[in-house]
C-alpha positions as CSV (number, residue, x, y, z in Angstrom):
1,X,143.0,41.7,-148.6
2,X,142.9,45.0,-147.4
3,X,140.1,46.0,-144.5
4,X,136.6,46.3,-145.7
5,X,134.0,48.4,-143.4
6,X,131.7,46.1,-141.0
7,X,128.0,46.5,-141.6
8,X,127.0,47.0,-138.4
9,X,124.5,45.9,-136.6
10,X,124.8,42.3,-137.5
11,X,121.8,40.1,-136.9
12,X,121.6,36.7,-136.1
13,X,118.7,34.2,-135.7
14,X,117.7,35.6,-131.6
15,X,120.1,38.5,-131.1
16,X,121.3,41.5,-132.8
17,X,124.8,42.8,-132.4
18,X,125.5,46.6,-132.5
19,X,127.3,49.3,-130.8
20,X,127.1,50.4,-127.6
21,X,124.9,53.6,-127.0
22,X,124.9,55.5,-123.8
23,X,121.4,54.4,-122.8
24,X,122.7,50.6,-122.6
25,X,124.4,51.5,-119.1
26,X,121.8,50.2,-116.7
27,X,121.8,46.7,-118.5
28,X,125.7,46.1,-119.0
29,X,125.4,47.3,-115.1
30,X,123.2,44.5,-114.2
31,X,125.5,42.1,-115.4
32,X,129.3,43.8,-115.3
33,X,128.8,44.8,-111.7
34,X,128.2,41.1,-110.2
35,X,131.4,39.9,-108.5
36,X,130.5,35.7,-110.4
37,X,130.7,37.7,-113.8
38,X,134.3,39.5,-112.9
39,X,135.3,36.6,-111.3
40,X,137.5,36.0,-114.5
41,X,137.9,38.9,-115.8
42,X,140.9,41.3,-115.3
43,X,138.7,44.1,-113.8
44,X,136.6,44.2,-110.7
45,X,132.7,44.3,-110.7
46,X,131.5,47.9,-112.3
47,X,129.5,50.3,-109.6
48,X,127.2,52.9,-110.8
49,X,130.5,55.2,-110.0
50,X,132.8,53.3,-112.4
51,X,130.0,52.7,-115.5
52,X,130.6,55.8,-117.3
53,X,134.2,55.3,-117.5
54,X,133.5,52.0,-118.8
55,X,130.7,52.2,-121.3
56,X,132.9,55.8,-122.1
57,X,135.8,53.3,-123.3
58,X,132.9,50.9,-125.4
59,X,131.8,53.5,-127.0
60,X,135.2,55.0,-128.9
61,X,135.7,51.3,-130.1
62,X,133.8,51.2,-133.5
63,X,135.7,48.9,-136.0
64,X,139.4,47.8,-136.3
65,X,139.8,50.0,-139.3
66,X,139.1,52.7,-136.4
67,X,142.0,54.7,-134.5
68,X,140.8,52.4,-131.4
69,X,141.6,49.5,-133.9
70,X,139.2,47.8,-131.6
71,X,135.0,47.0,-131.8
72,X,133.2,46.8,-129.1
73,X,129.7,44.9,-129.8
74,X,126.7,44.2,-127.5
75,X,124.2,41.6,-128.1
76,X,120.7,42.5,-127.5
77,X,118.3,40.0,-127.0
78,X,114.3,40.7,-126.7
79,X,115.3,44.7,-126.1
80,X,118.0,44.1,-123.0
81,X,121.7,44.3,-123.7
82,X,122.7,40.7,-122.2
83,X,126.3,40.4,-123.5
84,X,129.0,41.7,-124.8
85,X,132.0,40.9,-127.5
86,X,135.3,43.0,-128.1
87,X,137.9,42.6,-130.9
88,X,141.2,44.1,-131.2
89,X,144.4,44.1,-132.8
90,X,147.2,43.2,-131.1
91,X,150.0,44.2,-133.3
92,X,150.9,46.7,-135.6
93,X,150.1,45.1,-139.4
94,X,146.6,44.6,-138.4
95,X,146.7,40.8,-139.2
96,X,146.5,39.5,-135.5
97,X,143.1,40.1,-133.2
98,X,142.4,39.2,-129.9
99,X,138.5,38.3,-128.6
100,X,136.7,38.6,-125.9
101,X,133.2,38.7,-124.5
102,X,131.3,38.7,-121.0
103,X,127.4,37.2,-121.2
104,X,124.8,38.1,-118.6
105,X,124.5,34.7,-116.4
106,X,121.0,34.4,-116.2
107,X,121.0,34.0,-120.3
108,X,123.8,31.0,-120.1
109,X,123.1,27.2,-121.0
110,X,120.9,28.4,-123.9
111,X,123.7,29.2,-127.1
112,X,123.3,32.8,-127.1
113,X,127.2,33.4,-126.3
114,X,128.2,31.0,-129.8
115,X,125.1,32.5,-131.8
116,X,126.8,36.4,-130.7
117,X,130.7,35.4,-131.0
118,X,130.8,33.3,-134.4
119,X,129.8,36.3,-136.6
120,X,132.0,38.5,-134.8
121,X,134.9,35.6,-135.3
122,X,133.7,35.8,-139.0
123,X,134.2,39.6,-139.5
124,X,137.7,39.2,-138.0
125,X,138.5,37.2,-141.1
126,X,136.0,38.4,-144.1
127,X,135.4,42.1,-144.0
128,X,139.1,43.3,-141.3
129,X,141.3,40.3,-143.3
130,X,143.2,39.2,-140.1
131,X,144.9,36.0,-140.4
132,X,145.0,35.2,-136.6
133,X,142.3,35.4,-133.5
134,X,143.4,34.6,-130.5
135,X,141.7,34.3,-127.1
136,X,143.1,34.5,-123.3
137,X,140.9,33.5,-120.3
138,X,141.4,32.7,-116.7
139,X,142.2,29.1,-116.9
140,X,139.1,28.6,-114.1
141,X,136.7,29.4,-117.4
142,X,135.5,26.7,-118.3
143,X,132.3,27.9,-119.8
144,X,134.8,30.4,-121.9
145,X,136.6,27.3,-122.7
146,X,134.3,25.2,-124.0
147,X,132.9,28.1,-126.4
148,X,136.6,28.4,-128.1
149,X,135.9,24.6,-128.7
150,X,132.5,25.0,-130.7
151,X,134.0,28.1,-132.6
152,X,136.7,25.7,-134.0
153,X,139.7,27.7,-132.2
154,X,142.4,25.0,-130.8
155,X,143.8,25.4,-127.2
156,X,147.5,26.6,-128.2
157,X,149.1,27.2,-124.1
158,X,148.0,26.8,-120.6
159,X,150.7,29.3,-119.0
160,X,150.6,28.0,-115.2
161,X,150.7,31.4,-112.8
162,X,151.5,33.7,-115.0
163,X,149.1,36.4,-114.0
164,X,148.7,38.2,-110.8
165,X,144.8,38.8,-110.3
166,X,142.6,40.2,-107.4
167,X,145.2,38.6,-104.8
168,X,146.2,35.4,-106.7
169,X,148.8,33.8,-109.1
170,X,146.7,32.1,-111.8
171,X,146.5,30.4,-114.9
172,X,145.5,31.3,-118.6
173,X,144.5,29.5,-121.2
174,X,145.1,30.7,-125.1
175,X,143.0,29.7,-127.8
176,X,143.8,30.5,-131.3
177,X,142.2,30.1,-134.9
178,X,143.8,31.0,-138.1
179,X,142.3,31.6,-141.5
180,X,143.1,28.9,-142.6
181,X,141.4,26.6,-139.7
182,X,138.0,27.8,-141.0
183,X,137.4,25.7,-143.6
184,X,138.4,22.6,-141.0
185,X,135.6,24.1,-139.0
């Protein structure tokens, strides 16, 4: 199935995904430069020096079909940006993605990360036609793990110190879902 274009922004019962705009940077600060929310991630915590760079890089990511072949969503949630989801392809065909997504931890515990990374998930499949979605974490992620579980992706690997990160040997963890797992899901 070739790619379809994503109808963006994609609305979902409490949140509506869309793009990044340049006016989101003092929210995706608030969250992106606390050291518990990089704690996992492969970047340190954003300063108001480093935030234009970033968002910069968010911005130029508008749909796989794009020459980023990436998307970079945030999920807004009564007017503040609170999270975040990024797709990409990983290899040259365009059939295999990769997820990811950071959420504002004063907005955990209440479903918002599953409610904005399901539909995103679903576009990976319906409208971009990948056949694979993967997703790496920091194998201390529990919180990460346990949302792969209620999307319906299956824990493929746990790769013991395999990457070198903010002064430490750790693990991942890789999560996967194919097309074809949806309809076990």
């Amino acid at each position: 199935m070739p790619p379809q274009k994503l109808s963006l922004p994609l609305q979902t019962t409490r949140l509506t995904l869309r793009l990044p705009r340049p006016e989101d940077a003092e929210d995706l600060l608030t969250y992106s430069g606390r050291a518990d929310v990089a704690q996992y991630l492969l970047e340190e915590p954003w300063t108001p020096d480093t935030i234009g760079a970033k968002l910069t890089e968010r911005l130029a990511r508008v749909g796989l079909d794009s020459e980023a072949r990436a998307l970079a969503l945030v999920w807004e949630y009564a007017g503040q940006v609170i999270g975040e989801t990024a797709l990409w392809l990983t290899e040259e065909r365009g059939e295999v993605a990769e997820i990811g997504w950071v959420l504002h931890p004063d907005f955990s515990g209440r479903g918002l990360a599953t409610e904005a990374v399901r539909p995103v998930l679903d576009a990976a499949f319906d409208v971009y036609g990948v056949r694979r979605v993967a997703a790496r974490m920091d194998a201390r992620n529990a919180a990460s793990a346990r949302l792969c579980e209620r999307l319906g992706m299956r824990r493929e690997a746990h790769l013991r110190q395999d990457w070198w990160s903010k002064g430490e040997w750790t693990d991942t963890l890789i999560y996967g879902m194919l097309v074809s797992d949806r309809a076990k899901t």
